[in-house]
C-alpha positions as CSV (number, residue, x, y, z in Angstrom):
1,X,-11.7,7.0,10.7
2,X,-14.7,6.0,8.4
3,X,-14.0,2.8,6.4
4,X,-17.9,3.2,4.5
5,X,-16.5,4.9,1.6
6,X,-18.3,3.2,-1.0
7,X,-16.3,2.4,-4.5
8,X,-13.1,5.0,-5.1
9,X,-12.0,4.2,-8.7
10,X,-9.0,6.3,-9.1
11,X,-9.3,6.0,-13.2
12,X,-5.9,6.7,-14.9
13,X,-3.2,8.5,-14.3
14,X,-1.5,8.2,-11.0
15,X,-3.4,8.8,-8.0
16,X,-2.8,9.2,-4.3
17,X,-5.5,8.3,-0.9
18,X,-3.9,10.0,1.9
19,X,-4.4,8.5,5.3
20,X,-6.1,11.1,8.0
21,X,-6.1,9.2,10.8
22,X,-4.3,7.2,13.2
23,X,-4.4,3.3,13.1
24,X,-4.6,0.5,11.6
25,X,-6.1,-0.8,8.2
26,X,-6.9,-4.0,6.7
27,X,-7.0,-3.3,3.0
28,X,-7.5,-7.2,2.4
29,X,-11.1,-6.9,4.1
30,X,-12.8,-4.2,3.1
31,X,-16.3,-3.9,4.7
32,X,-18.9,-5.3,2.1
33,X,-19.8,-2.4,-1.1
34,X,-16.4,-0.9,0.1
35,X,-13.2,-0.9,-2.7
36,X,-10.4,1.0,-4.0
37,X,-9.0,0.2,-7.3
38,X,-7.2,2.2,-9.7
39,X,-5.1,4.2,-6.4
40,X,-0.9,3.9,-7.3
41,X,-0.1,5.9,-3.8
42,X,-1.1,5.0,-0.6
43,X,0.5,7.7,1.6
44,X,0.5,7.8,5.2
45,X,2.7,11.1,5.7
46,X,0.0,12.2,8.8
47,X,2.5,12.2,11.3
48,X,0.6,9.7,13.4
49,X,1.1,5.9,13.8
50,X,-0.5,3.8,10.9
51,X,-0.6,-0.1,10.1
52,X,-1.7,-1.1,6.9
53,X,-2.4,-4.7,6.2
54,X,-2.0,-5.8,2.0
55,X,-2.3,-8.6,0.3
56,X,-1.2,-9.7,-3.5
57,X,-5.1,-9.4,-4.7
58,X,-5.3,-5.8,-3.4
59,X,-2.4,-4.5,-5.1
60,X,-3.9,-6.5,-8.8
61,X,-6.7,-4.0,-8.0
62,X,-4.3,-1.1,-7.8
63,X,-3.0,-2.0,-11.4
64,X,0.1,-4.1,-10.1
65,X,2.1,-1.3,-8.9
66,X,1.5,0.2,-5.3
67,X,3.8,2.8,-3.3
68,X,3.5,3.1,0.0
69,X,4.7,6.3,1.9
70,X,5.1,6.5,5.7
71,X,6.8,9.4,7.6
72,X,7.5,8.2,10.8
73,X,8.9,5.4,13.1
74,X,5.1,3.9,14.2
75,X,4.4,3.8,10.2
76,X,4.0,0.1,9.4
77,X,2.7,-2.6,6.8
78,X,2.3,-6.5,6.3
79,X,1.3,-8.5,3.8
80,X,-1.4,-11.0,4.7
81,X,-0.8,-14.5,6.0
82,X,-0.7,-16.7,2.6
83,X,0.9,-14.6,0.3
84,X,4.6,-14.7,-0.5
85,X,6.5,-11.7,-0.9
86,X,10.6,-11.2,-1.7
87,X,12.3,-7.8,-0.9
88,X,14.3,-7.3,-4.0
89,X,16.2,-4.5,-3.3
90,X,16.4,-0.6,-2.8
91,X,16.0,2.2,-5.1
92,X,16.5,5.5,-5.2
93,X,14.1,7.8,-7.3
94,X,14.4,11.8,-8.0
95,X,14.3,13.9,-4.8
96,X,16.5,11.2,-2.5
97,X,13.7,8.8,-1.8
98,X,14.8,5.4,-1.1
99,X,12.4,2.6,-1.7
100,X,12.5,-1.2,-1.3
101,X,10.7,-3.5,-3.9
102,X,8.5,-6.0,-2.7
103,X,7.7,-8.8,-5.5
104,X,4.7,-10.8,-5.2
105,X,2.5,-12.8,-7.2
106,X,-1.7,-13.2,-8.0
107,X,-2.6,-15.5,-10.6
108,X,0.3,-15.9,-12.2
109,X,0.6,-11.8,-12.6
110,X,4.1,-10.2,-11.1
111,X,2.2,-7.7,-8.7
112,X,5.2,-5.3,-6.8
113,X,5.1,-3.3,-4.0
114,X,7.2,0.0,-3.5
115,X,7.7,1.1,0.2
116,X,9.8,3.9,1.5
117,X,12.2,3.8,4.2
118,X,10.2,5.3,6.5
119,X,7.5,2.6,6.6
120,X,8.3,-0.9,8.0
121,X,7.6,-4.4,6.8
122,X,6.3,-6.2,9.5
C-alpha cells in the first residue's frame, strides 16, 4: 500500500480510486504534499478487509458528494472524532444497490455521504 501519491485531482465528471490493498486508511491525515480532490467514488470492491477513516473536510474536497463501495463483511468506515454525522435513510439506485445517506456539515456547507450496504459505519 503506498500512501506517497502526490496530488490526484480527479477534474470533472465522476471519478472512481479503487482500493488494491488490504487495510486501513486515514483519509483525514494524509501524509504532507499527499491529496485527493475531485474523486466522487471511493470503491473498495478488493475482496479484502478495508477501514477507511473520513471526515466532513475530506468529503468538501470531493465536491460534497462521496460514495463509498465495500464488498464484503470486514469492509468498514468512520467518520472522525469531532464531526457530526445523521444517517438519513436508504436508497435504492438502478441495478439494486442499496445505499444509506450520511449528512454532515463543513462550514456551513451540507457535505453527504453515500455508503452501500456492504460497508459498515463504525
Amino acid at each position: 500500500r503506498d500512501l506517497n501519491f502526490g496530488n490526484v485531482d480527479g477534474l470533472n465528471g465522476l471519478d472512481r480510486l479503487q482500493l488494491l490493498f488490504s487495510g486501513n486508511m486515514d483519509l483525514t491525515n494524509l501524509d504532507p504534499g499527499n491529496s485527493l480532490s475531485n474523486i466522487e467514488i471511493i470503491d473498495a470492491k478488493n475482496w479484502s478487509n478495508n477501514a477507511l477513516v473520513i471526515d466532513a473536510s475530506f468529503v468538501h474536497d470531493q465536491g460534497n458528494i462521496l460514495y463509498l463501495l465495500g464488498d464484503n463483511a470486514g469492509d468498514s468506515f468512520s467518520f472522525s472524532a469531532g464531526d457530526t454525522w445523521a444517517e438519513s435513510g436508504n436508497y435504492q439506485i438502478s441495478g439494486g444497490l442499496e445505499l444509506t445517506k450520511y449528512s454532515g456539515n463543513y462550514n456551513g456547507t451540507e457535505v453527504t455521504v453515500f455508503a452501500d450496504q456492504n460497508i459498515a459505519h463504525t
